[in-house]
C-alpha positions in Angstrom: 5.6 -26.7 -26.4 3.3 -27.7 -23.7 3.8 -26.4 -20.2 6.1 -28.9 -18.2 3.8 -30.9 -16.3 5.6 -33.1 -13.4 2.9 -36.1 -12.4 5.0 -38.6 -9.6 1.9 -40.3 -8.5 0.4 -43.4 -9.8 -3.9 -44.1 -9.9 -5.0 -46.6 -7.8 -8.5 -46.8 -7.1 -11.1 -43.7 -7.5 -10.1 -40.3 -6.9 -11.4 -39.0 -3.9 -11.9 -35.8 -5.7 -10.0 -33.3 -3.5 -6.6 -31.4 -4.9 -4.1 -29.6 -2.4 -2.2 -26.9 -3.0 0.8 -25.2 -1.5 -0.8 -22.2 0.5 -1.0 -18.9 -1.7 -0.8 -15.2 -0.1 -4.3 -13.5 -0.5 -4.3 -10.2 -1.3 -5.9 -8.7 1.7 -4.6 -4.7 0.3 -7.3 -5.1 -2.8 -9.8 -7.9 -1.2 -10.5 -5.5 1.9 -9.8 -2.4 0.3 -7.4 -0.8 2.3 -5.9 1.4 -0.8 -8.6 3.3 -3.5 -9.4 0.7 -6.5 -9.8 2.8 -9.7 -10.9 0.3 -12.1 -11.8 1.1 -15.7 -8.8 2.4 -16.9 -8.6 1.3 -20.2 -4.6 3.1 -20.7 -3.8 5.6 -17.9 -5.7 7.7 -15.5 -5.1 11.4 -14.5 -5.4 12.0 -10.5 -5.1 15.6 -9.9 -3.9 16.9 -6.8 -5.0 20.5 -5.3 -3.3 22.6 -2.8 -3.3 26.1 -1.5 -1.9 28.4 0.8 -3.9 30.3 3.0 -7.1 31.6 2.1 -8.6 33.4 5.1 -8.2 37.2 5.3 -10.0 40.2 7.2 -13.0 40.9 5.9 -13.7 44.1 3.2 -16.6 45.6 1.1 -14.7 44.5 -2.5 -13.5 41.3 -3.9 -10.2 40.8 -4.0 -8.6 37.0 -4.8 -6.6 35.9 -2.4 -4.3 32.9 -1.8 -2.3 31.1 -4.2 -3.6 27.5 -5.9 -1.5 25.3 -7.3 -2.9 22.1 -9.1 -0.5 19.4 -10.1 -1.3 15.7 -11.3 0.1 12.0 -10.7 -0.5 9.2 -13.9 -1.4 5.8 -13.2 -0.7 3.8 -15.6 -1.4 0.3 -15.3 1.0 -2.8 -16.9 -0.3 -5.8 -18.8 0.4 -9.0 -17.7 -0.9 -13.0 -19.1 -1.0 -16.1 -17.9 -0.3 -18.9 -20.2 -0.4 -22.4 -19.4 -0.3 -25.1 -21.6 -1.3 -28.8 -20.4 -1.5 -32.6 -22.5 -4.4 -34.3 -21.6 -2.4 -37.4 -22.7 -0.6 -37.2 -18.6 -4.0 -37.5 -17.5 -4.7 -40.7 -18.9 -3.2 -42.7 -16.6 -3.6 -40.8 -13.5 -6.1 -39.4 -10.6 -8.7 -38.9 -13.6 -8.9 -42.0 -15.5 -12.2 -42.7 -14.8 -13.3 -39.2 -15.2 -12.2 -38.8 -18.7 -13.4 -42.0 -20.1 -11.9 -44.8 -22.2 -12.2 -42.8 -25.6 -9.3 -41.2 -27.2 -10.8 -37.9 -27.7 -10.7 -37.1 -24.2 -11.7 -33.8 -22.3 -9.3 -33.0 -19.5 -11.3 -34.0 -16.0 -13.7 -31.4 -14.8 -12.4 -31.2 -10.9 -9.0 -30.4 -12.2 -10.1 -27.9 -14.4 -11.5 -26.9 -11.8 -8.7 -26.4 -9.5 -5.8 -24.7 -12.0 -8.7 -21.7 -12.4 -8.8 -21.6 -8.8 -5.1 -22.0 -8.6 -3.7 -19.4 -11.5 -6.7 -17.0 -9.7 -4.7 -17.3 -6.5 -1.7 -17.3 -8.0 -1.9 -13.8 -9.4 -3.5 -12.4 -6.5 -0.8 -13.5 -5.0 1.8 -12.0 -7.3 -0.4 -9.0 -7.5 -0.4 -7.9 -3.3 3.7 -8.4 -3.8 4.3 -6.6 -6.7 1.4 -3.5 -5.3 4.0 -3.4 -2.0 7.7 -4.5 -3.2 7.8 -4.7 -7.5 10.2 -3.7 -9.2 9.1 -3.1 -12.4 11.8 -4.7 -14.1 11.3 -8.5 -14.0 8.8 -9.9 -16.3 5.4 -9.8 -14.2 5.9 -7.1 -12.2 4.9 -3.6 -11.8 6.2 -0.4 -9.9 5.2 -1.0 -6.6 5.1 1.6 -3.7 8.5 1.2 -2.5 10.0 2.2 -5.6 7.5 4.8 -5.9 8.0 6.1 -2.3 11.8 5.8 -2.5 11.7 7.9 -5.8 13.4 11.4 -6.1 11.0 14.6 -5.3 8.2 11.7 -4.1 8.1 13.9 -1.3 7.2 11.1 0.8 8.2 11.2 4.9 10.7 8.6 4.6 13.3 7.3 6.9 14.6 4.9 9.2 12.7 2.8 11.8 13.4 3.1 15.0 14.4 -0.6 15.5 17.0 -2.4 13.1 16.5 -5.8 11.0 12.6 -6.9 10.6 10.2 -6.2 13.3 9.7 -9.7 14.2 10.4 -9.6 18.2 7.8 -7.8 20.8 10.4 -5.9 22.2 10.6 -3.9 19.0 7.7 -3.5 17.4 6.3 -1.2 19.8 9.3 1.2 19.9 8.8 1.3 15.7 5.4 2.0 15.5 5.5 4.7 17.8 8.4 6.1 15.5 6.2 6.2 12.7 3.1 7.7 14.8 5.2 10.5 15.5 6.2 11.0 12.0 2.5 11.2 11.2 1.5 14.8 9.9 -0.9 17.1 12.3 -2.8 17.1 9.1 -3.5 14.0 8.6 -4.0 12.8 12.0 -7.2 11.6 13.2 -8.1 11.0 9.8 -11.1 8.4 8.9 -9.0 6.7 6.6 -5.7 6.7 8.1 -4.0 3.5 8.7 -0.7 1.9 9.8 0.2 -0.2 6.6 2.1 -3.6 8.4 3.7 -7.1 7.3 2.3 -10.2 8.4 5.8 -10.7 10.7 5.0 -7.3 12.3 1.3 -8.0 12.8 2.5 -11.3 14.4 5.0 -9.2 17.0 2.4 -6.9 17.7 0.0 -9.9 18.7 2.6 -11.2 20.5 3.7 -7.8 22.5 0.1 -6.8 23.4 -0.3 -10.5 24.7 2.4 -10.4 27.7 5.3 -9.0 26.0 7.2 -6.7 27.4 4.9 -3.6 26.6 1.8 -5.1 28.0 2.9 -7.7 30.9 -0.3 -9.0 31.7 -2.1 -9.1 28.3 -4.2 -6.8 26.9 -7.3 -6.6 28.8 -5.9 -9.3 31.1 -5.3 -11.6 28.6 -2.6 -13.2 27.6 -2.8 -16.0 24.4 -6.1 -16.2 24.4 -8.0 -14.5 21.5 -7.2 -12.0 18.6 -6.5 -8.5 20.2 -7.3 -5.0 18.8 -5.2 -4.3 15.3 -4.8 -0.8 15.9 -2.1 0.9 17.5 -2.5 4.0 19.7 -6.7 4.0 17.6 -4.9 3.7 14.6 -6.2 0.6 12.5 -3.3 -1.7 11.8 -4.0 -2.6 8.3 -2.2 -6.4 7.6 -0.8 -6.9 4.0 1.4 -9.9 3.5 3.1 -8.4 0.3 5.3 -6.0 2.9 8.3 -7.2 4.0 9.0 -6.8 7.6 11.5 -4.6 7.7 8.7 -1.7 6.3 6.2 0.2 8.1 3.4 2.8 6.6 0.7 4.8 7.6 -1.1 6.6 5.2 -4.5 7.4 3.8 -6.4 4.8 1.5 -7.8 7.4 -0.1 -4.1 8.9 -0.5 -2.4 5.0 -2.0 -4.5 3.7 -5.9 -4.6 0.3 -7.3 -5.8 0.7 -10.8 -6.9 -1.8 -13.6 -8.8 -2.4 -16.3 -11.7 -4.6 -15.1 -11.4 -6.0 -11.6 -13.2 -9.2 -12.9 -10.1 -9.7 -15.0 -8.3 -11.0 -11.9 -10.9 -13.8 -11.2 -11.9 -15.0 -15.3 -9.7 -17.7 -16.6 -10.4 -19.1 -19.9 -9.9 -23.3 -20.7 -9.4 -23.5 -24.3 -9.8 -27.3 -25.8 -7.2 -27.1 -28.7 -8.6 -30.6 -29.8 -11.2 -28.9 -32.5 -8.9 -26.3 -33.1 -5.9 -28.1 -34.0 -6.3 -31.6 -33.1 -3.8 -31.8 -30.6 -4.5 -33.2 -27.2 -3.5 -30.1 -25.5 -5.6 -27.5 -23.2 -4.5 -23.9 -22.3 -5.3 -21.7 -19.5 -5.1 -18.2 -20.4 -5.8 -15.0 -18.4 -4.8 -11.7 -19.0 -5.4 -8.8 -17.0 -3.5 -5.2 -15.8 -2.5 -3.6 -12.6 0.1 -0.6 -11.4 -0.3 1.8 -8.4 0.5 5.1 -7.5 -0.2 7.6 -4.9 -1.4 11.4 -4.6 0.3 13.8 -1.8 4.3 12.2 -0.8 4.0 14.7 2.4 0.8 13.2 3.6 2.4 9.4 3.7 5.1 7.9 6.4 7.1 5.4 4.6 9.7 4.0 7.6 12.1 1.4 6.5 14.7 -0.8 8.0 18.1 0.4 6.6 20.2 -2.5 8.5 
């Protein structure tokens, strides 16, 4: 059966040709690559992960191997996921797109709103996609393991623990106190690394705004000012890295060249297909299909702070 399609409005005069849409999450984690995008992985990939002890010994005339090397490996194995959607051109008859369609019976459903469901199911599943990378379960249909499960996993290895604050870091009086608690969770190791980042919810970014504007950590604004203006997203030179899918009762810092997103063609995310069933099976419905694949996992536990919220 078609997709339910719910039209209360009635046509009366031209469409001015503009749709809105409830506002979708973008997908900031992938779209400004703050994790390593494998793409072309057309079942699993293989990341292997090297370590050693030390190496360095006084020098002598003969060889002699030193050191112990131990190689080890994490799969990621992306899911499959679809989009099907199934619309009657028959609601459209009478509505927005009368004119659009034309008076014949063998009608094509109107460009513009073609238009807008690919742009719509396209943000849809990005949407899905930088909640699921972040907070998915696995379990429910459209999901995939996401990095909490992962993190929180037996043997993950990952520094994990509680912040510093309780409940989400929402307020400017907090959010201060549990960032530093994750900066000094940070290995010396991985310090001062190019790619390091503090991984942040949108609430959290929002407190932190709000703290380094006048809060109570920076009473007269940073660099004298107080609302005016976006200040620095980074915390101690640490880029603050905002990702709406974490909730805000989770703080990370990590390396993006430590955290994978992997699929099978990145262009998969963004191609919808319209199918006209009318010449097909001379029905008066259209579908929207997309199909695409996704999953994420990570290299070295010990290298990546994973603070979270227990109260």
């Amino acid at each position: 059966m078609p997709t339910t399609t719910s039209i209360t409005t009635t046509y009366a005069g031209q469409f001015s040709g503009k749709y809105i849409a409830a506002a979708l999450l973008s997908a900031p984690t992938l779209d400004k690559e703050y994790i390593t995008i494998k793409p072309n992985i057309k079942y699993k990939e293989v990341i292997k992960k090297y370590s050693n002890d030390n190496a360095i010994f006084d020098a002598q005339c003969d060889f002699t191997a030193t050191s112990t090397v131990t190689l080890t490996e994490t799969i990621l194995t992306p899911d499959e996921f679809q989009v099907n959607l199934q619309l009657c051109k028959k609601d459209f008859r009478s509505d927005w797109e009368a004119i659009e369609m034309g008076i014949s019976v063998f009608d094509n459903l109107p460009a513009s709103f073609t238009e807008f469901m690919i742009g719509q199911v396209a943000a849809q599943v990005a949407a899905q996609t930088e909640s699921n990378i972040w907070t998915g379960s696995g379990v429910p249909s459209g999901q995939f393991q996401s990095f909490d499960s992962l993190f929180r996993a037996n043997g993950s290895g990952v520094i994990s623990g509680s912040l510093a604050t309780s409940g989400s870091i929402t307020g400017s009086s907090t959010v201060i106190a549990a960032l530093q608690g994750v900066v000094d969770l940070i290995p010396t190791s991985v310090y001062g690394k190019e790619d390091l980042g503090i991984y942040v919810s949108t609430a959290t970014m929002k407190a932190f705004q709000t703290a380094v504007a006048g809060g109570s950590a920076y009473a007269n604004g940073y660099n004298n000012q107080t609302v005016i203006g976006l200040k620095p997203m980074d915390f101690q030179g640490i880029p603050l890295l905002h990702c709406p899918g974490l909730p805000p009762t989770a703080v990370v810092a990590a390396q993006k060249s430590n955290l994978f997103f992997g699929t099978a063609l990145l262009s998969d995310r963004n191609e919808v297909k319209v199918l006209d069933m009318a010449d097909l099976d001379g029905s008066q419905n259209v579908r929207i299909i997309m199909r695409y694949t996704a999953g994420v996992a990570f290299g070295f536990g010990p290298d990546i702070v994973y603070q979270v919220s227990r109260n």
